[in-house]
C-alpha positions in Angstrom: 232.7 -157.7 120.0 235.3 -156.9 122.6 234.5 -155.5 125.7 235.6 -151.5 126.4 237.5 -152.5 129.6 239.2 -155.2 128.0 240.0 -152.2 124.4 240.7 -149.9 126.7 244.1 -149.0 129.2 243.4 -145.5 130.9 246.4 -143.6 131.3 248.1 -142.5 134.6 248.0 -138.8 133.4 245.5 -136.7 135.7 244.8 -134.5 132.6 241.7 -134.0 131.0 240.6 -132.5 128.1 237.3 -130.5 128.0 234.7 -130.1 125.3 234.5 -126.6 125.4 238.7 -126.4 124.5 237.9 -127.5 121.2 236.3 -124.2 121.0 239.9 -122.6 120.4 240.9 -125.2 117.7 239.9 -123.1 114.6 242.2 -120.1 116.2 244.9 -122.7 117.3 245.5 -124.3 113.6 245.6 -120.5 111.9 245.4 -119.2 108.7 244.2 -122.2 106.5 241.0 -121.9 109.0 240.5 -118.4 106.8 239.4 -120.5 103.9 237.2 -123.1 105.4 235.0 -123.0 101.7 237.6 -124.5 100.1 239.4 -127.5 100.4 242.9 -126.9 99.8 244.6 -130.3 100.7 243.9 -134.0 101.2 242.0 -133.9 105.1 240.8 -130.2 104.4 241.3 -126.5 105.6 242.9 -127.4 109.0 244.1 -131.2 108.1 241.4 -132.9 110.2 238.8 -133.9 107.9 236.5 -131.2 109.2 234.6 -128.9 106.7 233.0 -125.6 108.3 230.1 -126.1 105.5 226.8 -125.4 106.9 224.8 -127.7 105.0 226.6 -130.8 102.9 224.5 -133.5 100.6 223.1 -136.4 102.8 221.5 -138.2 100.2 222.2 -139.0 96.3 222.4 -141.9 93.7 224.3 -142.1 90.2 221.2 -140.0 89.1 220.0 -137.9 92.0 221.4 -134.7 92.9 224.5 -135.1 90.8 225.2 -131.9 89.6 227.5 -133.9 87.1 230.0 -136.4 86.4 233.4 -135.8 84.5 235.4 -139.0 83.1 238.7 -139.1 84.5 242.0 -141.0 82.3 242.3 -143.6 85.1 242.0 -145.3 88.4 243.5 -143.6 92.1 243.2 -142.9 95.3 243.7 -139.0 95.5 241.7 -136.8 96.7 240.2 -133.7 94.7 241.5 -130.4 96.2 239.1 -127.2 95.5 239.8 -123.5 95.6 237.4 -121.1 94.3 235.9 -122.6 91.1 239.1 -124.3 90.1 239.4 -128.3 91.5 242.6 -130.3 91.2 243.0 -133.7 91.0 246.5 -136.1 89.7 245.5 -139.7 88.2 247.1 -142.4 86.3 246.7 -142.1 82.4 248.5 -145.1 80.5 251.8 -144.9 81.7 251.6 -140.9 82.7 251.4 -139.4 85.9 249.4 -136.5 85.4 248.1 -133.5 87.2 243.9 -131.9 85.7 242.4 -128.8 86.7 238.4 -128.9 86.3 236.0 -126.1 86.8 232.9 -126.4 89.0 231.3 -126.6 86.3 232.9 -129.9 85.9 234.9 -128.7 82.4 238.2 -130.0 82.2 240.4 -126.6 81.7 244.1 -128.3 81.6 246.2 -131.2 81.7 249.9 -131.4 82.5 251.7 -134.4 82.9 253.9 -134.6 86.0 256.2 -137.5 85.4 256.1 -141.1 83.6 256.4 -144.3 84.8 253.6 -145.6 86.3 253.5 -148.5 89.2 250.5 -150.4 89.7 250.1 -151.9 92.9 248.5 -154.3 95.4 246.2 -155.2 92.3 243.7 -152.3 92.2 245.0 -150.8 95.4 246.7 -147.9 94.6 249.4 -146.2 91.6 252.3 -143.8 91.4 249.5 -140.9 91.3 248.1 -142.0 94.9 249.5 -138.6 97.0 246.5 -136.1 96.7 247.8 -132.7 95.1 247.4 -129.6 97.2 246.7 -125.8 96.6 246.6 -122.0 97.8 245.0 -120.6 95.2 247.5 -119.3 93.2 249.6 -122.6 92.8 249.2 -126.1 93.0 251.5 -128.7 94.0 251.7 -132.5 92.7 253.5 -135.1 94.1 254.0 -138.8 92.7 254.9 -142.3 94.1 258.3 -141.8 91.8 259.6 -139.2 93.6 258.3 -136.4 91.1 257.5 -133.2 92.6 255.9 -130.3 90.6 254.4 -126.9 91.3 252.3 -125.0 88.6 250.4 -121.9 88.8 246.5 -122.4 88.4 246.6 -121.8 84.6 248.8 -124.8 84.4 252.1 -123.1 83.7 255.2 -124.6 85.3 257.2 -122.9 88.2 259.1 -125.6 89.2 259.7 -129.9 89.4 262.3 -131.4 91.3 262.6 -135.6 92.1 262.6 -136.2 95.3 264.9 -138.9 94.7 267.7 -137.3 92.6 267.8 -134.6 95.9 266.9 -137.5 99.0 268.0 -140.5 97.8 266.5 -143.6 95.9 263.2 -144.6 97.7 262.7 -148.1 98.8 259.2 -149.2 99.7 257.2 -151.9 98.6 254.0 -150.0 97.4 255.6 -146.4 96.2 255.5 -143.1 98.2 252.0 -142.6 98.7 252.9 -140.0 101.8 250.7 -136.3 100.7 253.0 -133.6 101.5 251.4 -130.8 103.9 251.2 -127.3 102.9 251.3 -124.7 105.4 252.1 -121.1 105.2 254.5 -121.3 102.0 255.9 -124.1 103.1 255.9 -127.5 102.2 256.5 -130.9 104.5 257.3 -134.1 103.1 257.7 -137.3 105.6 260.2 -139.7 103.2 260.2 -143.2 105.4 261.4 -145.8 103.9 264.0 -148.4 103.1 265.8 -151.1 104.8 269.1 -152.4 106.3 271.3 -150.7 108.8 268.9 -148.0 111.2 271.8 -145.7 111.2 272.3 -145.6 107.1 268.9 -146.2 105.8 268.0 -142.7 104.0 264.6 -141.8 105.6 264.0 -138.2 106.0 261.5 -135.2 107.1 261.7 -132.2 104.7 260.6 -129.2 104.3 261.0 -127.0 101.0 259.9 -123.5 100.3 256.8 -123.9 98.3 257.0 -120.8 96.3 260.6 -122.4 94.9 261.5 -125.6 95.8 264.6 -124.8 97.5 265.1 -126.9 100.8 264.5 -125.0 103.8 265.8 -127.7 106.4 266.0 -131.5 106.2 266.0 -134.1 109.1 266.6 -137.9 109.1 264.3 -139.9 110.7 266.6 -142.8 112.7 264.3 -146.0 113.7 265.1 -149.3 114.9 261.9 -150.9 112.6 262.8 -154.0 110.7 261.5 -155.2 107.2 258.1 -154.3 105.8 257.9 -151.9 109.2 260.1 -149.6 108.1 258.3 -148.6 104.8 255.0 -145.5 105.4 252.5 -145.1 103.3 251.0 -142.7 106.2 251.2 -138.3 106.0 252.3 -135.7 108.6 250.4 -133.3 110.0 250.8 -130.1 112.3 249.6 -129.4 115.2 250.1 -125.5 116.2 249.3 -123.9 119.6 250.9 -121.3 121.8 253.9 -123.2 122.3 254.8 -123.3 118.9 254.5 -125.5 115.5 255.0 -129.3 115.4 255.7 -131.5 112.2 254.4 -135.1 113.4 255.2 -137.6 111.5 253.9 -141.5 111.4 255.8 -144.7 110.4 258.9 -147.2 110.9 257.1 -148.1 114.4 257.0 -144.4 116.1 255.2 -141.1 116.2 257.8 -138.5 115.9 257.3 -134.9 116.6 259.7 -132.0 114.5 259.6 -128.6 115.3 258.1 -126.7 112.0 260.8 -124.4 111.7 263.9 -126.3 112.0 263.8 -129.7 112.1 264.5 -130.6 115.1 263.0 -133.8 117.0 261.1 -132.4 119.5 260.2 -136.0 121.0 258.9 -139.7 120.0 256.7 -142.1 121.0 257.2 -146.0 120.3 255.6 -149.1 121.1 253.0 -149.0 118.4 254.6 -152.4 117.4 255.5 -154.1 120.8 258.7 -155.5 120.7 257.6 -158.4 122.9 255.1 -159.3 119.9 256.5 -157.8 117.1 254.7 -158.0 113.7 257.6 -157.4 110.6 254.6 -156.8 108.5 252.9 -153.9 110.2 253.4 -150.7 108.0 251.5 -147.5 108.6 248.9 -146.2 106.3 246.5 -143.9 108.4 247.9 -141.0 109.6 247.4 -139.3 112.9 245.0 -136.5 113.7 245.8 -133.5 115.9 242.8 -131.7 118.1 243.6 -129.0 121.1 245.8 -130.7 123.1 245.9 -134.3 121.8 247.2 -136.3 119.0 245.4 -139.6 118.2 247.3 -141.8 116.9 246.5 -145.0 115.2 248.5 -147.8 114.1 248.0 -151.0 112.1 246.4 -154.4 111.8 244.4 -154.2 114.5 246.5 -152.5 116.9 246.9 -149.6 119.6 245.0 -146.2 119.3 246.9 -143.7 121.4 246.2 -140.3 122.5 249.4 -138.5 122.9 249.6 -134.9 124.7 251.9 -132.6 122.5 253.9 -131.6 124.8 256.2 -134.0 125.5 260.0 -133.9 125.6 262.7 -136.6 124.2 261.2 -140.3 124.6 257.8 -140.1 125.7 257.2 -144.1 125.1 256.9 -145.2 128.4 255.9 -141.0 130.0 252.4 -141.6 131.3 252.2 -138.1 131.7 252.2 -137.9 127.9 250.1 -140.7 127.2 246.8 -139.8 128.0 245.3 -142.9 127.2 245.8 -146.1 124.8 242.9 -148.5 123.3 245.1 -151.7 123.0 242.9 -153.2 119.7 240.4 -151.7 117.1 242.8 -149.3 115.2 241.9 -148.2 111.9 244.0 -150.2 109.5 243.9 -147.6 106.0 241.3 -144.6 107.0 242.7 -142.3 109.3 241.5 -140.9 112.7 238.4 -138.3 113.0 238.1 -135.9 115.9 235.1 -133.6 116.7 233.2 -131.9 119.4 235.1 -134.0 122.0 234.2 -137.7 120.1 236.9 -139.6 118.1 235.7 -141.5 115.1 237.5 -144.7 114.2 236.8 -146.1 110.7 237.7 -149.3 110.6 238.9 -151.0 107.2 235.8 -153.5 107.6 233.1 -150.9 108.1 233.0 -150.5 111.8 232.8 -147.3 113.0 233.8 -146.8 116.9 233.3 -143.9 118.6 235.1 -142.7 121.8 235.4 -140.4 124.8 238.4 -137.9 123.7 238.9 -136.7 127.2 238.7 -140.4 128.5 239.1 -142.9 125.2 235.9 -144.5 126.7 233.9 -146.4 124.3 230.4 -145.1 123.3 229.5 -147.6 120.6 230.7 -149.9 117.9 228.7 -150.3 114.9 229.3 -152.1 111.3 228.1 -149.4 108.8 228.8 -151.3 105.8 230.6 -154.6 105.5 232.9 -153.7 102.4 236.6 -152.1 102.3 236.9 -148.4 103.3 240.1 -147.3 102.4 238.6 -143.4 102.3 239.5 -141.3 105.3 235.9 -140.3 106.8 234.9 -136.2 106.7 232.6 -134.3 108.8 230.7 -131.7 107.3 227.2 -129.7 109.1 226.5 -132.3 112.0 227.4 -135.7 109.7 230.3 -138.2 108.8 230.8 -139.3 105.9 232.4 -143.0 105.6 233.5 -144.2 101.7 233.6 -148.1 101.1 235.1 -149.5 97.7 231.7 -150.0 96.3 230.6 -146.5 96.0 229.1 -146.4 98.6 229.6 -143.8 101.4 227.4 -144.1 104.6 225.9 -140.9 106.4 226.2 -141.0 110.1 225.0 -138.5 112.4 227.8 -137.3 114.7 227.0 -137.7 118.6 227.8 -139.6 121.4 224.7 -142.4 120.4 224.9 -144.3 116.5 222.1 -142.8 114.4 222.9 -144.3 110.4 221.2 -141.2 108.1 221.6 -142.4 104.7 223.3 -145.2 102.3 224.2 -143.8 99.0 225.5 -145.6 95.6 227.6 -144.7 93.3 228.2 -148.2 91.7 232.0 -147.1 91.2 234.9 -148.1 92.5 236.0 -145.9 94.9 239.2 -145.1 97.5 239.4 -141.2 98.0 238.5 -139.5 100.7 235.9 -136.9 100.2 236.0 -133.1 99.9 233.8 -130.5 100.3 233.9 -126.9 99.3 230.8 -124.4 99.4 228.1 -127.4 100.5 229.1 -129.2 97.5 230.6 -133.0 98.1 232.9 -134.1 95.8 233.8 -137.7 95.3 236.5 -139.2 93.1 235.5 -142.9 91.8 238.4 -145.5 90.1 236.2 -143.6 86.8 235.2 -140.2 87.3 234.7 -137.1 89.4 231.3 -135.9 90.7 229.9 -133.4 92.0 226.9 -134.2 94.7 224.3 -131.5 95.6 220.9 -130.0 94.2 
């Protein structure tokens, strides 16, 4: 195991960042916050991973407390979005692209089928249905790893479908556009990175589309010097919201790039998450960043930097220590993205080892293998626990806290590669060949 002095780098920035500011983090992310019981998109109410429930499931098998288990038509990686008693999920069926609504009850109530055209990939690691859907309540939105893009009311009937690529361009990357789109007060945000060749013609771009119709609200291309595989994302954006205003971060093609929400302009950057001096043409992003009260952590790839980034940087911020609050040089988390909470950061890594560190600082507090197998899940907190999903079907229960306390090991004997969600003290968990429902 490596030593935290020789992870860690502090920064030269003098700020600090308090446990009690995290207090104002349910004001500072707004009005998703007012509907903490559901789970509206892929990382949850405020895009953090973070459920307000105050009790969650910490123990079940394929038999016990499984309220109940619905087939689904094929394999994926999305995430189940929940909003009142209706829960959305797209999958692969055949050669379809399709988008299910199923009731609590865990009764299928409609299917629509989004596109064609499916693209298996990496073997069993993902498909052309791997973005997770998202919803307000009175639509849901779908979009595919082909560049279809679909919006439907929650009886299924169609409002709109668009392809991203007939509008953007063609996409080029290896492994399809797994990038979930964010949506945030009738707005949608897509991050497009991708293809190869010339930095200043490649066709990457940051959109946002009014959610109600489609229609483009602002576009923004998203120049990199990246080379090869390095310019292709498989990462999402996020936002990050305080008094200042709205950011857009987005992850991939070697940077951290902040947008403002509004308009689209680059607000500032951050590089060097693939050193030039030892660059790696292979190192893609798939987890995506987290944003907390005054920090965005940031991880990379293979192995790579963690950074914690203040949001309030201006231009090129790569080499601004004020900005960089600090960097862990190794240990990233390769596939499962970043978790923040009550001033801790949680690092899943891909090989079950969870590390937990300082926010204010990014001082280690412990590293611990929780279960040698893949995770590919992003972990969720819910009523004092995380919850870490490995490809097995099994997902680890660890207490939160400054010190390692493992709670529970639970089975599901499926495949599995969504992240959790949980709405109303209910977890729900999305296998490679069903849906459950876990709690008594």
């Amino acid at each position: 195991m490596e030593s935290p002095s020789a992870a860690l780098r502090p920064a030269r920035s003098a700020r600090l960042l308090s446990s009690q500011a995290l207090l104002s983090c349910l004001l500072l992310f707004g009005a998703n916050s007012l509907h903490a019981e559901n789970w509206p998109q892929w990382r949850g109410p405020d895009g953090n991973g973070i459920s307000s429930a105050p009790a969650a499931p910490l123990k079940w098998s394929a038999t016990e407390n499984v309220r109940w288990r619905t087939p689904l038509p094929g394999p994926g990686g999305a995430t189940p979005v929940i909003w009142g008693e209706r829960i959305f999920v797209t999958s692969v069926d055949g050669d379809e692209l399709v988008l299910l609504c199923i009731d609590t009850a865990g009764k299928q109530l409609w299917r629509n089928v989004v596109s064609t055209g499916n693209k298996d990939v990496r073997g069993d690691e993902g498909n052309s249905a791997s973005p997770s859907p998202c919803t307000d309540g009175r639509h849901v939105w779908a979009f595919m790893g082909n560049g279809a893009l679909a919006c439907y009311d929650i009886d299924g009937k169609q409002v709109w479908k668009l392809d991203v690529q007939d509008r953007y361009g063609k996409l080029n990357i290896a492994f399809g556009m797994t990038s979930t789109p964010v949506l945030d007060k009738g707005r949608l945000f897509l991050q497009l990175i991708h293809g190869e060749g010339n930095p200043q013609t490649r066709e990457a771009k940051v959109v946002a589309l009014d959610a109600a119709t489609g229609a483009e609200l602002w576009s923004a291309d998203r120049p990199s010097d990246a080379s090869r595989e390095c310019e292709h994302s498989y990462a999402s954006p996020i936002l990050y919201r305080d008094d200042s205003g709205e950011q857009l971060i987005t992850h991939g093609a070697d940077y951290v790039v902040s947008y403002d929400a509004g308009n689209g302009k680059e607000l500032w950057r951050c590089g060097e998450l693939n050193p030039k001096g030892n660059y790696n043409p292979t190192l893609r992003f798939v987890a995506s960043p987290v944003a907390t009260d005054g920090a965005i952590i940031v991880p990379s790839a293979k192995n790579g930097p963690v950074l914690s980034l203040s949001p309030r940087g201006k231009g090129d911020i790569t080499s601004a220590a004020p900005y960089r609050l600090w960097t862990r040089e190794r240990n990233t988390p390769d596939v499962p993205s970043p978790l923040v909470h009550d001033g801790v950061v949680y690092l899943c890594r891909e090989n079950g080892t969870l590390i937990c560190v300082d926010l204010a600082s990014g001082e280690e507090l412990y590293q611990e293998r929780v279960h040698g197998q893949r995770h590919r899940a992003s972990p969720v907190y819910a009523a004092g626990h995380l919850y870490m999903s490995a490809r097995d079907g099994r997902v680890s229960v660890v207490k939160t806290g400054r010190k390692f306390e493992l709670v529970a090991q639970n089975d599901l004997n499926e495949a599995l590669s969504a992240s959790p969600a949980i709405a109303d003290g209910v977890l729900y968990l999305r296998t490679f060949d069903a849906l459950y429902a876990i709690g008594k």
